[in-house]
N, C-alpha and C positions, 0 to 999 in steps of 0.2 A: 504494500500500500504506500501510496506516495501522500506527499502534504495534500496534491493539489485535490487528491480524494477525500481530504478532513472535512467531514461537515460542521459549519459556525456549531462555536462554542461546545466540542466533543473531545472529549480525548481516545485514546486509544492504551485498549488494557487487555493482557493477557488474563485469560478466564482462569486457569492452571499455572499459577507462577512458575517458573523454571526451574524453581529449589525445589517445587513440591512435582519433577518430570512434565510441566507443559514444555511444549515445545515452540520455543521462543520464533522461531522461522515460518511455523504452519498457521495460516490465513485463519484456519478455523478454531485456533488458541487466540483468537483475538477478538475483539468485539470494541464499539464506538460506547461510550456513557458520556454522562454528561460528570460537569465537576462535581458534583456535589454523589451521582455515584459510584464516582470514582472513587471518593473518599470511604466511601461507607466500603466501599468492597475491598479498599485498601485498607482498613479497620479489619476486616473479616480477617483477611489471608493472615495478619500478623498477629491475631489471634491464633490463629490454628497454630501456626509456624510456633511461637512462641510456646504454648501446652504440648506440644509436638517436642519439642526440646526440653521440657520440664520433665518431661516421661520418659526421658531416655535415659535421664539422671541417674 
């Protein structure tokens, strides 16, 4: 995907983080949100990530 692809005011976020095997390359590890769910979803993964690490303790 290129910039000229971005739609106003979207980001672009991998659904499957790379830490947790998305694959950073495949179109369909990706998806458009907007900021504000970019953040919640970015809240999410670092939660898991985080308990995910706590457990391994």
């Amino acid at each position: 995907m290129n910039k000229q692809e971005r739609p106003k005011g979207m980001e672009l976020f991998e659904i499957t983080p790379v830490i947790l095997g998305g694959d950073p390359t495949c179109p369909e590890n990706k998806t458009w949100l907007t900021r504000q769910q970019h953040f919640e979803a970015v809240r999410y993964w670092n939660r898991v990530i985080s308990n995910m690490r706590k457990e391994q303790r």
